[in-house]
N, CA, C and O atoms as a CHARMM CRD file, in Angstrom:
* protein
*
  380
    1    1 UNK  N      0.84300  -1.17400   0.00000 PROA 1      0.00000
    2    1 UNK  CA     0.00000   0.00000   0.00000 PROA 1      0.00000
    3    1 UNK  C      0.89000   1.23900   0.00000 PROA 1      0.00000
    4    1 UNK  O      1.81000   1.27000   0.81800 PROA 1      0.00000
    5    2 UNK  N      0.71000   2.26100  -0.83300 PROA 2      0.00000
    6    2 UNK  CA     1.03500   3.24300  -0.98800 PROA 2      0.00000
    7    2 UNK  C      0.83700   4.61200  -0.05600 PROA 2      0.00000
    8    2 UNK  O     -0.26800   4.92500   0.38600 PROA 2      0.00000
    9    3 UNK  N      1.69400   5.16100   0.11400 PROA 3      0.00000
   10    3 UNK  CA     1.25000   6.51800   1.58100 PROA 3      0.00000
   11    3 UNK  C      0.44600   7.28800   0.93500 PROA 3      0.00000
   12    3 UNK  O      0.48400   7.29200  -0.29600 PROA 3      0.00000
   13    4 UNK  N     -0.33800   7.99900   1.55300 PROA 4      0.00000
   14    4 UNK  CA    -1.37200   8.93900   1.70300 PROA 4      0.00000
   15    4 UNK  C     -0.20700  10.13900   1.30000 PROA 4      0.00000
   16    4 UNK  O      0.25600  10.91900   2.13300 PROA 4      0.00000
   17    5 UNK  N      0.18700  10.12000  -0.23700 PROA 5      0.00000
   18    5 UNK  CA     0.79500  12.21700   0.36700 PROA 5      0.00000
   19    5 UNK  C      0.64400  12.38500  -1.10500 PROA 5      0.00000
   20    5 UNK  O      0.88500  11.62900  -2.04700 PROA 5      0.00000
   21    6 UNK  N      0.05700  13.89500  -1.01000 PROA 6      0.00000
   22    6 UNK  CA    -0.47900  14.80300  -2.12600 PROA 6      0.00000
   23    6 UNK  C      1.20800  14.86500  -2.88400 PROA 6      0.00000
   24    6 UNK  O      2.23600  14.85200  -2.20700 PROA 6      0.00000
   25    7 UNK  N      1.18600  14.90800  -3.84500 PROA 7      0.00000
   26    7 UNK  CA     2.41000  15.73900  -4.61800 PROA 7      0.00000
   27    7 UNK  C      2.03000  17.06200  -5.16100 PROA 7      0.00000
   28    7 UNK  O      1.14800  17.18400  -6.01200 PROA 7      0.00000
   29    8 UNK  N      2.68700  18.03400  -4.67300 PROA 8      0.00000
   30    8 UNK  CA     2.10000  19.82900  -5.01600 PROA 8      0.00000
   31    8 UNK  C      3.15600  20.25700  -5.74200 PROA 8      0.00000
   32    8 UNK  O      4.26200  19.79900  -6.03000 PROA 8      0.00000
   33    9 UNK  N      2.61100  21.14900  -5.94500 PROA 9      0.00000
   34    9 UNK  CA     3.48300  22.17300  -7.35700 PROA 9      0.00000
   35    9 UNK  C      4.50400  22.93700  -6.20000 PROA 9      0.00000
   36    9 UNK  O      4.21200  23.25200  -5.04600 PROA 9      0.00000
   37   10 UNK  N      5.94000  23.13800  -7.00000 PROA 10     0.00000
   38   10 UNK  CA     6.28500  23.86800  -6.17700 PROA 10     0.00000
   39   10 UNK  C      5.85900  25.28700  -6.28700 PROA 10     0.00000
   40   10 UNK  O      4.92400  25.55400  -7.04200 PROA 10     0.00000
   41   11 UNK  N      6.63600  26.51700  -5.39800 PROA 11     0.00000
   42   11 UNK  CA     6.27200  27.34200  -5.66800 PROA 11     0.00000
   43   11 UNK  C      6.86000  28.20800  -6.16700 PROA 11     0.00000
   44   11 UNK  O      7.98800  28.38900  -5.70900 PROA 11     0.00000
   45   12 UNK  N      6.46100  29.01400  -7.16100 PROA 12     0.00000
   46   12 UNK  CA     7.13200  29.98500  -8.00700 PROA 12     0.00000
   47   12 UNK  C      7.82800  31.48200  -7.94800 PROA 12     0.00000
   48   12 UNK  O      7.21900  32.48900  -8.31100 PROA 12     0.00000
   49   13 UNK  N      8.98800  31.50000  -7.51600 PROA 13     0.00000
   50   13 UNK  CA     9.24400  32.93500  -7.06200 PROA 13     0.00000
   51   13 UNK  C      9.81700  33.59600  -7.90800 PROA 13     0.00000
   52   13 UNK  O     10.72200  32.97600  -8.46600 PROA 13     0.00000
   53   14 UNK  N      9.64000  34.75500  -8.28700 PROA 14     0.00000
   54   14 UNK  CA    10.54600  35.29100  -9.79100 PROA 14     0.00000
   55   14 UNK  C     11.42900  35.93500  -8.45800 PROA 14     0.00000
   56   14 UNK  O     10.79500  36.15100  -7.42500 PROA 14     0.00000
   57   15 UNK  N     12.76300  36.20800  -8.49500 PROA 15     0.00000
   58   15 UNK  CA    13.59000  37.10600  -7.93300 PROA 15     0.00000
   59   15 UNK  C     13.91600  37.69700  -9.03000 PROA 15     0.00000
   60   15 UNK  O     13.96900  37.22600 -10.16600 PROA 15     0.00000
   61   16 UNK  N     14.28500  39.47100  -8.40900 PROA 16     0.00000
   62   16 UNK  CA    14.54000  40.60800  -8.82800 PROA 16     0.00000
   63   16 UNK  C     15.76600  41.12800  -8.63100 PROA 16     0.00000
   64   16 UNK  O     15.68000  42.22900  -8.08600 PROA 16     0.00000
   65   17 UNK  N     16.92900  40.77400  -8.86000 PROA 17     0.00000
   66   17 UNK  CA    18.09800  41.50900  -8.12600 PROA 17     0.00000
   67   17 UNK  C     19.16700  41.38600  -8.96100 PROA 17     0.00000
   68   17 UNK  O     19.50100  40.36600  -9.56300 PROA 17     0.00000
   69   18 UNK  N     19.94500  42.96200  -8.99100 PROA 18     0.00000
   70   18 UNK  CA    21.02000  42.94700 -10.01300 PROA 18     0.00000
   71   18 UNK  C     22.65400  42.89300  -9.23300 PROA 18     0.00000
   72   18 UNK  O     23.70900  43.13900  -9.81800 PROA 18     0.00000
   73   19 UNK  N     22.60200  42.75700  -8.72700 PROA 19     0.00000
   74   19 UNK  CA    23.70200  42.32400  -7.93900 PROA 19     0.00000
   75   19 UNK  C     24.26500  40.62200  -7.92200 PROA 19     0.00000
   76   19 UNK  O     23.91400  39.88400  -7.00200 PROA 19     0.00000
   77   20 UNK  N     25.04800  40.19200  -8.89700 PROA 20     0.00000
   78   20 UNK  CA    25.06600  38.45500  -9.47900 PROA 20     0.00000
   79   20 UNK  C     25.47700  37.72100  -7.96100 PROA 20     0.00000
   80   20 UNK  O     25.28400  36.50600  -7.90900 PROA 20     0.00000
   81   21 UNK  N     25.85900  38.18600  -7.11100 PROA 21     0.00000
   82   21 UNK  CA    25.98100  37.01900  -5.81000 PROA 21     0.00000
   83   21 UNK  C     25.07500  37.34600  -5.32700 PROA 21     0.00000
   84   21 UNK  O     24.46600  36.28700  -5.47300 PROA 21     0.00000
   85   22 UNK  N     24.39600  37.96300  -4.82800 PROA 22     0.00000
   86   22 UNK  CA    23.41600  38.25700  -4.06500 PROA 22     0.00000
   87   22 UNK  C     22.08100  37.45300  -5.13100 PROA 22     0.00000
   88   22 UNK  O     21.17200  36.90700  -4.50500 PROA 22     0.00000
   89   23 UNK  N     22.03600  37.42500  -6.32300 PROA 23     0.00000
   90   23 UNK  CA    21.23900  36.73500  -6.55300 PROA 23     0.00000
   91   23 UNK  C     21.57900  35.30500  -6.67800 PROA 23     0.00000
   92   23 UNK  O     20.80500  34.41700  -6.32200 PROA 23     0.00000
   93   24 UNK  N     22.80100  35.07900  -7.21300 PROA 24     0.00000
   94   24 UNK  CA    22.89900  33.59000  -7.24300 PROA 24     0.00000
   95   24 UNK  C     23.15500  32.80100  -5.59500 PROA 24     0.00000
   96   24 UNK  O     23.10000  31.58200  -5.43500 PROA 24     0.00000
   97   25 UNK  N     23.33800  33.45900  -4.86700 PROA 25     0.00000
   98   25 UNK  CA    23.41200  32.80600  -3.21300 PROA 25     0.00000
   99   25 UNK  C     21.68800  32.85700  -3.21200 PROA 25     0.00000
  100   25 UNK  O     21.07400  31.79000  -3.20900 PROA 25     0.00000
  101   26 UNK  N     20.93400  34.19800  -3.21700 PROA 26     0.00000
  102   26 UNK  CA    18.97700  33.87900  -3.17400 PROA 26     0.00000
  103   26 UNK  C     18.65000  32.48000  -3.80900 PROA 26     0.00000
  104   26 UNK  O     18.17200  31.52400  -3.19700 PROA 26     0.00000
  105   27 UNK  N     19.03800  32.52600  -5.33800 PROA 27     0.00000
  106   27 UNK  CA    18.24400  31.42500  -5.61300 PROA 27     0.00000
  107   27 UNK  C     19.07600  30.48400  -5.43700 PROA 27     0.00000
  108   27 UNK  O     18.32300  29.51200  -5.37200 PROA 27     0.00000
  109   28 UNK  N     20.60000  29.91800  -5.25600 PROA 28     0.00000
  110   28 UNK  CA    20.72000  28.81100  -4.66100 PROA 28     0.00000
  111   28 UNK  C     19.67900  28.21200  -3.22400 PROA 28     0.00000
  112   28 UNK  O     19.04400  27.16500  -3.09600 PROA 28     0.00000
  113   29 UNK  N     19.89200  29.57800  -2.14600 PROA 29     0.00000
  114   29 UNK  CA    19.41400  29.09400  -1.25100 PROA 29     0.00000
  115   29 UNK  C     17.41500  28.52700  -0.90900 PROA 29     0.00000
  116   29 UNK  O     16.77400  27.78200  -0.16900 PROA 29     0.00000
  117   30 UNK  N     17.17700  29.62100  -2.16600 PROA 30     0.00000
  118   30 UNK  CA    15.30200  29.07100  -2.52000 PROA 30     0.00000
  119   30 UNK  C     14.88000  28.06000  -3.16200 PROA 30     0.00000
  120   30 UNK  O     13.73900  27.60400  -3.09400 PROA 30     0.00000
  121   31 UNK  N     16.05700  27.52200  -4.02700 PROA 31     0.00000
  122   31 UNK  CA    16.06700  26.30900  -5.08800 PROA 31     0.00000
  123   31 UNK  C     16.20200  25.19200  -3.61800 PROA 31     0.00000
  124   31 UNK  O     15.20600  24.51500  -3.36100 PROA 31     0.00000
  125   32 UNK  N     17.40000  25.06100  -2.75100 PROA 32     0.00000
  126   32 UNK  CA    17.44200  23.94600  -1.87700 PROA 32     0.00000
  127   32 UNK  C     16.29000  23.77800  -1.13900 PROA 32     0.00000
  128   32 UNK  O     15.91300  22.70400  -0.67200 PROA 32     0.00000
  129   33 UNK  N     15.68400  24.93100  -1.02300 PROA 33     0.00000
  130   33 UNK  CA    13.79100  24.82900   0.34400 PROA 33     0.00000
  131   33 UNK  C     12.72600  24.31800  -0.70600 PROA 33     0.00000
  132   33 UNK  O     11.52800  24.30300  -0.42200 PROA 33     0.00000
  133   34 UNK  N     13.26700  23.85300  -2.06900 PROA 34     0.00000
  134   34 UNK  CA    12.12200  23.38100  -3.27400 PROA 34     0.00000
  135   34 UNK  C     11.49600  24.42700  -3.43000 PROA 34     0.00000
  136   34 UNK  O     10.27600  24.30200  -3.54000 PROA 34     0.00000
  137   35 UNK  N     11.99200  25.60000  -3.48600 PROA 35     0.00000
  138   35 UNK  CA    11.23200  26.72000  -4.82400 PROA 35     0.00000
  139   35 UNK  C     11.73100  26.77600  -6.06300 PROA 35     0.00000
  140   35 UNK  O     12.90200  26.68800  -6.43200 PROA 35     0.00000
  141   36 UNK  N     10.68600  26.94000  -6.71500 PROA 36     0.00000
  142   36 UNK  CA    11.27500  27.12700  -8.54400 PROA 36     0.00000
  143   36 UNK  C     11.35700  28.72100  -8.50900 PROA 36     0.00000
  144   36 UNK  O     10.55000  29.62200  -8.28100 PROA 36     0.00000
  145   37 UNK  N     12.55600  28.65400  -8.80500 PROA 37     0.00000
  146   37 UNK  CA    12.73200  30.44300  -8.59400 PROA 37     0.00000
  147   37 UNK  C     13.21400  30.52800 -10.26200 PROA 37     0.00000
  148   37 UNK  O     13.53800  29.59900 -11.00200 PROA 37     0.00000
  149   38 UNK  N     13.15700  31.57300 -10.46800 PROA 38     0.00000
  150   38 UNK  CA    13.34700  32.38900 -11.79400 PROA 38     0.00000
  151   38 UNK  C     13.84800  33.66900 -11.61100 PROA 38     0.00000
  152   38 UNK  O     13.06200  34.55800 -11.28500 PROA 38     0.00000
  153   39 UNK  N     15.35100  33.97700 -11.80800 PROA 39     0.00000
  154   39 UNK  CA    16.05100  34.90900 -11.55600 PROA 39     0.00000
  155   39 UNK  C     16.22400  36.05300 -12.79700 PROA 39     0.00000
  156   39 UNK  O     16.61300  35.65300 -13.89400 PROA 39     0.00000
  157   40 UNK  N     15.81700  37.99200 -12.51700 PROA 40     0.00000
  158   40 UNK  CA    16.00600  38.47600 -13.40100 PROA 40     0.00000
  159   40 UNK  C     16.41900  39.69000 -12.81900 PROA 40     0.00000
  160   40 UNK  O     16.11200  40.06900 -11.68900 PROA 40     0.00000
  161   41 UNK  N     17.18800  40.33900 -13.70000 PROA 41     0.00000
  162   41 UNK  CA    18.22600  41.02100 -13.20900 PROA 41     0.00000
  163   41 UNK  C     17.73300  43.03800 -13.02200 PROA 41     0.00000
  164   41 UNK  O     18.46800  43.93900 -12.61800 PROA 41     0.00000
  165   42 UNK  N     16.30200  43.13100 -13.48600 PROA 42     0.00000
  166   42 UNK  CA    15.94600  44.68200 -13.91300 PROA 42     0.00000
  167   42 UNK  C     14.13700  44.10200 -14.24300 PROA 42     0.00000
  168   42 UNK  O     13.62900  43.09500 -14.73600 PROA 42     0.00000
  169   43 UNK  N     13.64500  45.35200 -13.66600 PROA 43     0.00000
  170   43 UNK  CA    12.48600  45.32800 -13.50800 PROA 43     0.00000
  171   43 UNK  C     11.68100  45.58700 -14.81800 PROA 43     0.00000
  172   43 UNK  O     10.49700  45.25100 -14.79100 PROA 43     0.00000
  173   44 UNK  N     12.08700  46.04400 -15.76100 PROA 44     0.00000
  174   44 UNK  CA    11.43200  45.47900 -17.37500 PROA 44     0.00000
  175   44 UNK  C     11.34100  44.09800 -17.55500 PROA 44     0.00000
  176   44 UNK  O     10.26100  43.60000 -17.87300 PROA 44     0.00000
  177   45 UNK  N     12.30500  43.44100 -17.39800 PROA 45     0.00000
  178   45 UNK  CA    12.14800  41.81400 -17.84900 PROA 45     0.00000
  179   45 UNK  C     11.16700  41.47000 -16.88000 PROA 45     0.00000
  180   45 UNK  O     10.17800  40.82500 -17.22900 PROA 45     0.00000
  181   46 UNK  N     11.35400  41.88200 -15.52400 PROA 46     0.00000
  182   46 UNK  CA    10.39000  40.82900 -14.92400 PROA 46     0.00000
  183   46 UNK  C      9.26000  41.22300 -14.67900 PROA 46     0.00000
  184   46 UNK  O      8.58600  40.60800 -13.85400 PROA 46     0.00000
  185   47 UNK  N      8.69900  42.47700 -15.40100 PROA 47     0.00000
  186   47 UNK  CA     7.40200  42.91500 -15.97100 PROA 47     0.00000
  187   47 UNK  C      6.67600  42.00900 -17.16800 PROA 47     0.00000
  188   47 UNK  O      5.55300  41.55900 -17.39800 PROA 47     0.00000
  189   48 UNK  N      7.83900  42.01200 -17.71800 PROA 48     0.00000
  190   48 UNK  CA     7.68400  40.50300 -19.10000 PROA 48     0.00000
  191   48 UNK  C      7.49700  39.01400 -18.79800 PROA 48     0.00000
  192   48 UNK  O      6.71300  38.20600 -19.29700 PROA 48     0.00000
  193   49 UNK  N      8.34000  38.88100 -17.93800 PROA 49     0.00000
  194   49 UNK  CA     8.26900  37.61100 -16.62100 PROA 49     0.00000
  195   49 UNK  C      6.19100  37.62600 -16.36900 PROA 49     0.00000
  196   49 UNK  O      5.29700  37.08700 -17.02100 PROA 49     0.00000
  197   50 UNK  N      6.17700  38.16100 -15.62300 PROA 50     0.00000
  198   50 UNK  CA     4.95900  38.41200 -14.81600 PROA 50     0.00000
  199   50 UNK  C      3.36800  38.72300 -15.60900 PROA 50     0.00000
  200   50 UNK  O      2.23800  38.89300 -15.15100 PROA 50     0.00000
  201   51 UNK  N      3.96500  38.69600 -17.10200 PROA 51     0.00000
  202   51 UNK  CA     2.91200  38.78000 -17.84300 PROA 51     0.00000
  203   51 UNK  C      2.92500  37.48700 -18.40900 PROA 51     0.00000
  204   51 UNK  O      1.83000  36.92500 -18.37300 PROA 51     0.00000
  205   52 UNK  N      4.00300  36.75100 -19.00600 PROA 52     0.00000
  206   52 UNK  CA     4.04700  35.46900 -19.57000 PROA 52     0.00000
  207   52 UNK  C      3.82700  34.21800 -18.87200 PROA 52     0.00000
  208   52 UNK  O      3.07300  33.29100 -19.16700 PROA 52     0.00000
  209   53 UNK  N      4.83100  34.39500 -17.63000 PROA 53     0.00000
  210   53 UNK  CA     4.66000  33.34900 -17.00800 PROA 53     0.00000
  211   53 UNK  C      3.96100  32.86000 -15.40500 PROA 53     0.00000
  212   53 UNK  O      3.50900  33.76000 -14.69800 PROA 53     0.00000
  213   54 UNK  N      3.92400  31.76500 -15.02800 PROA 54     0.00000
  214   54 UNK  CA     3.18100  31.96900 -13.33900 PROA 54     0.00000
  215   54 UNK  C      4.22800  32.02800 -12.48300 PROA 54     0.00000
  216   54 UNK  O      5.34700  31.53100 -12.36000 PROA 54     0.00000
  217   55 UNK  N      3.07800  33.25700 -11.59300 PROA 55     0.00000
  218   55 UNK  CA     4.85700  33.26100 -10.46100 PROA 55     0.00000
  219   55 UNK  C      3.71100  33.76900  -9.17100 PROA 55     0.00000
  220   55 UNK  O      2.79100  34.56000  -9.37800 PROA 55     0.00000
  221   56 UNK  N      4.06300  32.99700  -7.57400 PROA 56     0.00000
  222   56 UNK  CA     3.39700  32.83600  -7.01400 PROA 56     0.00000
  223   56 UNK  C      4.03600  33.56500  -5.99800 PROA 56     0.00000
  224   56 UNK  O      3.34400  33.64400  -4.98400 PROA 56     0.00000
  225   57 UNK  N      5.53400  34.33200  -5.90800 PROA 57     0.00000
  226   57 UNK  CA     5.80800  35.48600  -5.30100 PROA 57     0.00000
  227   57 UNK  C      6.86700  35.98600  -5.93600 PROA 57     0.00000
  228   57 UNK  O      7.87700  35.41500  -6.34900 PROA 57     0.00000
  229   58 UNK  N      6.35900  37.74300  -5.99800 PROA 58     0.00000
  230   58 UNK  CA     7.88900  38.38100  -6.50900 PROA 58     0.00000
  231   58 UNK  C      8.77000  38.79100  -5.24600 PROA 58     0.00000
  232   58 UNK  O      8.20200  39.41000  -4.34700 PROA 58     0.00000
  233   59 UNK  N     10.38400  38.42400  -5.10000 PROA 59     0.00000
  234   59 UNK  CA    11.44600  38.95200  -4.10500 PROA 59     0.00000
  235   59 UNK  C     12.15500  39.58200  -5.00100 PROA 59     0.00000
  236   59 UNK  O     12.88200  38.91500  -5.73600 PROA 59     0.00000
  237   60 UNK  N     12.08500  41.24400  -5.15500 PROA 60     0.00000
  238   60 UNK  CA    12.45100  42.26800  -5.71200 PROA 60     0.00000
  239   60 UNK  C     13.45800  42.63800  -4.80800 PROA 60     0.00000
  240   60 UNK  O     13.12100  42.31300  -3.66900 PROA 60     0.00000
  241   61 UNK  N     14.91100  43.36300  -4.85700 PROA 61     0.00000
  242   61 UNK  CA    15.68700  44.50500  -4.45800 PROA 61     0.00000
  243   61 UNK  C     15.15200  45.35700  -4.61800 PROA 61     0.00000
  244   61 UNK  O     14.35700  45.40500  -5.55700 PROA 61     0.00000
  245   62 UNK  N     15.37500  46.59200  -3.64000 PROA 62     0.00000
  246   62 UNK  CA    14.91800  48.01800  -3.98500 PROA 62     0.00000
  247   62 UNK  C     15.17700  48.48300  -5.36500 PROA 62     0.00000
  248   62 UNK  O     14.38700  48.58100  -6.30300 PROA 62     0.00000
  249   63 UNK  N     16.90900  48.85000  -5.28000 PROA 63     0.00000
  250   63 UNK  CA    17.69900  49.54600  -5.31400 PROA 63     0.00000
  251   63 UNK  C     18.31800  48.74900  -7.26000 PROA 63     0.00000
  252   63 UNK  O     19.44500  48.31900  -7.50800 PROA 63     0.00000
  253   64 UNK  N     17.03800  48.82100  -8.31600 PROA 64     0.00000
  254   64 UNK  CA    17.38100  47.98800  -9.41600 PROA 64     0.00000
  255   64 UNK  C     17.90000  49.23100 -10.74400 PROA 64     0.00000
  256   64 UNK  O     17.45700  50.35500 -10.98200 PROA 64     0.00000
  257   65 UNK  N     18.83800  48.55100 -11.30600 PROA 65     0.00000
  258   65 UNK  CA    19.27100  49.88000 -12.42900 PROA 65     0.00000
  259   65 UNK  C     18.26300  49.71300 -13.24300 PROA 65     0.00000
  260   65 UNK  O     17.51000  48.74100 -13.30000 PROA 65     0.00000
  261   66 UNK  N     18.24600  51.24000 -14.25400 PROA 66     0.00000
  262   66 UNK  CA    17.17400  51.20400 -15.60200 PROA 66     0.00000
  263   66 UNK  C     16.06300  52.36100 -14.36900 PROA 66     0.00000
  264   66 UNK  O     16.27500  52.63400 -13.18700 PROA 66     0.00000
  265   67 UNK  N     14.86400  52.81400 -15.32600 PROA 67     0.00000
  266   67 UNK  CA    14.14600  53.81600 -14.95600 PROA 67     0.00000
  267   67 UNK  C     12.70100  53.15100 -14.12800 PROA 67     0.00000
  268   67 UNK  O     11.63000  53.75500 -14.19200 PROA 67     0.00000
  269   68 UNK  N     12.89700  51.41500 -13.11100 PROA 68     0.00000
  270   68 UNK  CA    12.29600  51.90000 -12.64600 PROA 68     0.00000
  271   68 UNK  C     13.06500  51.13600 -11.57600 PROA 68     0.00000
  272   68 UNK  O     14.12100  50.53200 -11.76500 PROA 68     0.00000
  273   69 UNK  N     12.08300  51.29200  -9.87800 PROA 69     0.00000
  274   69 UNK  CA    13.17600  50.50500  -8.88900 PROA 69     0.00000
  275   69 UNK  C     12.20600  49.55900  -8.85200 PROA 69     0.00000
  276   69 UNK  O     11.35000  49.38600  -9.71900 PROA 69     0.00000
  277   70 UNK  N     12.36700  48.83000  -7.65500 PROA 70     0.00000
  278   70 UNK  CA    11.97900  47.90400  -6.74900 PROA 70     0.00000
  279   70 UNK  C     10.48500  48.38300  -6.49000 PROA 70     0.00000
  280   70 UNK  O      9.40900  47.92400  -6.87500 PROA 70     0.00000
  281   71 UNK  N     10.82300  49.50100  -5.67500 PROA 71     0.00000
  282   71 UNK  CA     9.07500  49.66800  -5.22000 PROA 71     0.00000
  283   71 UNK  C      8.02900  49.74800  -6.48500 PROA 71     0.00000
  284   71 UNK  O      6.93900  49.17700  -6.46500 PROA 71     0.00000
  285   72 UNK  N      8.56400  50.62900  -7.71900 PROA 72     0.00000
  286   72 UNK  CA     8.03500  51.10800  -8.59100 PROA 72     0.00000
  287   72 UNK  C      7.44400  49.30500  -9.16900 PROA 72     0.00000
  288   72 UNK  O      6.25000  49.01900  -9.25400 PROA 72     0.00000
  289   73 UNK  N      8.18600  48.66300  -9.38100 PROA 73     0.00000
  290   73 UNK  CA     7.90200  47.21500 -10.07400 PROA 73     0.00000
  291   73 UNK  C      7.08100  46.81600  -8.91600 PROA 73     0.00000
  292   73 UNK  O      5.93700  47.00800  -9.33000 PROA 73     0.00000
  293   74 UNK  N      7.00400  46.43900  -7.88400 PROA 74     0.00000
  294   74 UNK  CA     6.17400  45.57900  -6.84300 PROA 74     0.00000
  295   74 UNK  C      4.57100  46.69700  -7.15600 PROA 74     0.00000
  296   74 UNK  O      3.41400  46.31700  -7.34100 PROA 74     0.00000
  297   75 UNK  N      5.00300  47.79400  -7.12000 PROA 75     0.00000
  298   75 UNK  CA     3.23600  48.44800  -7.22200 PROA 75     0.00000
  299   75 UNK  C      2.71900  48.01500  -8.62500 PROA 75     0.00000
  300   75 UNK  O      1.64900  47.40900  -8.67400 PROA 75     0.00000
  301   76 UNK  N      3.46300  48.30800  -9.86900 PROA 76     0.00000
  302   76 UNK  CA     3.04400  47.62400 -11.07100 PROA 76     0.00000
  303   76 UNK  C      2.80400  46.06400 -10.98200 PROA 76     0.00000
  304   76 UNK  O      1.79800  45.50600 -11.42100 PROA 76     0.00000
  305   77 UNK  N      3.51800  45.64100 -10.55900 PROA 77     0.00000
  306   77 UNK  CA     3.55100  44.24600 -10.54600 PROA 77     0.00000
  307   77 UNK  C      1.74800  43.92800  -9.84600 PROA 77     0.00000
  308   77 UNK  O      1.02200  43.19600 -10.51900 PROA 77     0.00000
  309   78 UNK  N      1.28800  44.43100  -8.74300 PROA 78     0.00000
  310   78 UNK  CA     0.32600  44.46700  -8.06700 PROA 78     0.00000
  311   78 UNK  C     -1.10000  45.03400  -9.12000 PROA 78     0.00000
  312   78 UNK  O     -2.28700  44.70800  -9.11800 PROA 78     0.00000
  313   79 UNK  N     -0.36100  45.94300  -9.89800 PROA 79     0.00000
  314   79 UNK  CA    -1.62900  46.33700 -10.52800 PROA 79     0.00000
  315   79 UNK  C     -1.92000  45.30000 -11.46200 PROA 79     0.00000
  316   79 UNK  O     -3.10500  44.96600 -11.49400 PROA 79     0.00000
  317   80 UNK  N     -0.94900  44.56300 -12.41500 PROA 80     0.00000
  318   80 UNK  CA    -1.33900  43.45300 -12.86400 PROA 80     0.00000
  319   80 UNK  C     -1.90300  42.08600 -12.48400 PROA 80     0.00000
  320   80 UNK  O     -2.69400  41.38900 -13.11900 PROA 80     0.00000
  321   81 UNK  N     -1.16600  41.80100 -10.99800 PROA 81     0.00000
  322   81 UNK  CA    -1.80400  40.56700 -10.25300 PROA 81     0.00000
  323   81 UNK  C     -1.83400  41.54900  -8.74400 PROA 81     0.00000
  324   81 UNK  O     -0.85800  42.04300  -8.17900 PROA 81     0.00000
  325   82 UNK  N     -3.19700  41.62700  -8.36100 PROA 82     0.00000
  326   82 UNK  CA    -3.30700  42.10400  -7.31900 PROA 82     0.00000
  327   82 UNK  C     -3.56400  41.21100  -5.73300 PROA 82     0.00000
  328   82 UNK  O     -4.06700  41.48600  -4.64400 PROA 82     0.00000
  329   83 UNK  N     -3.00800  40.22400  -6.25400 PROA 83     0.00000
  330   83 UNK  CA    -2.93000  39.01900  -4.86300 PROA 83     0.00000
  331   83 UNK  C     -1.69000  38.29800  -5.21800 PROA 83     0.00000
  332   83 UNK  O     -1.44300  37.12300  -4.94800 PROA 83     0.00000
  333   84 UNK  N     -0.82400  39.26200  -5.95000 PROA 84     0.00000
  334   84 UNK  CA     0.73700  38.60800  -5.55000 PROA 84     0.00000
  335   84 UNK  C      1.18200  39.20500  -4.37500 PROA 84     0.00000
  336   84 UNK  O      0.97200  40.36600  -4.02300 PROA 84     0.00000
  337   85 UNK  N      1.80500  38.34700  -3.79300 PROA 85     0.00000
  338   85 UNK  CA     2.65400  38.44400  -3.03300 PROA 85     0.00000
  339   85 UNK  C      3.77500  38.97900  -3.21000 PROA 85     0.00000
  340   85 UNK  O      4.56900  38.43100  -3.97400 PROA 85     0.00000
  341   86 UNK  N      4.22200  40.56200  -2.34300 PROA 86     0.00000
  342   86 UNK  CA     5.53700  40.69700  -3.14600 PROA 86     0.00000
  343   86 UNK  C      6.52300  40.92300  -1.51200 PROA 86     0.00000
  344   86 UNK  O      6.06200  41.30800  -0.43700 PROA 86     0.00000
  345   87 UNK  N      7.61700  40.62700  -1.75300 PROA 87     0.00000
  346   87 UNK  CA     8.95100  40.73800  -1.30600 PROA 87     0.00000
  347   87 UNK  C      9.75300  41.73900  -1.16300 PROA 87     0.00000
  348   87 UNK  O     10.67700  41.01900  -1.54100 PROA 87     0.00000
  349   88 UNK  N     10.39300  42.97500  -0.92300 PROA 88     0.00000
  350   88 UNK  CA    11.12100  43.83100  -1.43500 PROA 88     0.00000
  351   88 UNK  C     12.71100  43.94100  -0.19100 PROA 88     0.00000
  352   88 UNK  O     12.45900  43.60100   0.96500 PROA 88     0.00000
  353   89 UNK  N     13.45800  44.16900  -0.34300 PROA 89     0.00000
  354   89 UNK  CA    14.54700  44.15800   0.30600 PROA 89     0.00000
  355   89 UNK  C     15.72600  44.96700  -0.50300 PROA 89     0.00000
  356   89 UNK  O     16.14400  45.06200  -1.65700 PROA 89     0.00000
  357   90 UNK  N     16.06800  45.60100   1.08000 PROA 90     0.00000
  358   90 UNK  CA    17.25000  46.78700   0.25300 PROA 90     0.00000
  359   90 UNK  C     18.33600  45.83100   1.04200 PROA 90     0.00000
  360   90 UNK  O     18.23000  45.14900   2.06200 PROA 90     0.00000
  361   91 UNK  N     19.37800  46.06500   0.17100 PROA 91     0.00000
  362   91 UNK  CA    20.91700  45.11400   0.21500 PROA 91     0.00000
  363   91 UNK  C     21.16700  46.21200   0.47900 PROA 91     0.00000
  364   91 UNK  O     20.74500  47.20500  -0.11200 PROA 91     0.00000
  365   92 UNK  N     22.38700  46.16400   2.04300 PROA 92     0.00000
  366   92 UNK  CA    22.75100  47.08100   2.69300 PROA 92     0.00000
  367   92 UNK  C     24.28300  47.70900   1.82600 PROA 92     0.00000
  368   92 UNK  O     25.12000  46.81000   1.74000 PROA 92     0.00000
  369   93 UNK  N     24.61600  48.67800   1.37700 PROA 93     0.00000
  370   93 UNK  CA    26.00900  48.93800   0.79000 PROA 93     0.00000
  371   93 UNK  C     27.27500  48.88500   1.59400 PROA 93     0.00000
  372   93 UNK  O     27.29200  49.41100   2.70700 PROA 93     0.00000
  373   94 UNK  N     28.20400  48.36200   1.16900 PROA 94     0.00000
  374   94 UNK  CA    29.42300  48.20700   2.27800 PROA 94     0.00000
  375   94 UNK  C     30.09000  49.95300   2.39000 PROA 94     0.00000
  376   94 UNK  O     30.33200  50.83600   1.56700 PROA 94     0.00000
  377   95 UNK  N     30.16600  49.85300   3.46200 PROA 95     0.00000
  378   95 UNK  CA    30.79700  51.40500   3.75900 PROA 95     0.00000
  379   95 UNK  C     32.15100  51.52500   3.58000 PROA 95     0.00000
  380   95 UNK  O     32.70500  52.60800   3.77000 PROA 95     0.00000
């Protein structure tokens, strides 16, 4: 007899961050907890991201190059899916 356990989707996080260790340590460390993360580096693509594909939370940086930031993408991002879940975090600068 076989166990009683559901198999679920994982869950989908687009990360937002242009800083390449800081993102590749995020999604190493979200890939090992079984998230399907999808890493992009500027808040145009993952405007493009968020229209094409499913993503069940955005973890944005503030602080993203190009004309818009972090906050600016999480409020757009919201106006398109308004029960995403979003993330935002400022990476502290070394002094």
């Amino acid at each position: 007899m076989e166990p009683n356990v559901k198999a679920t989707e994982p869950i989908h996080v687009l990360l937002v961050e242009d800083e390449i260790l800081v993102n590749e340590w995020v999604t190493q460390s979200l890939s090992e907890q079984g998230f399907d993360v999808q890493s992009i580096t500027n808040a145009a693509d993952a405007l493009g991201h968020l229209a094409s594909d499913p993503v069940d939370v955005l973890f944005t940086d503030i602080n993203l190059p190009g004309k818009m930031d972090g906050a600016a993408l999480a409020r757009r991002a919201r106006e398109l899916l308004p029960n995403l879940p979003v993330i935002r975090h400022h990476r502290a600068e070394a002094l």
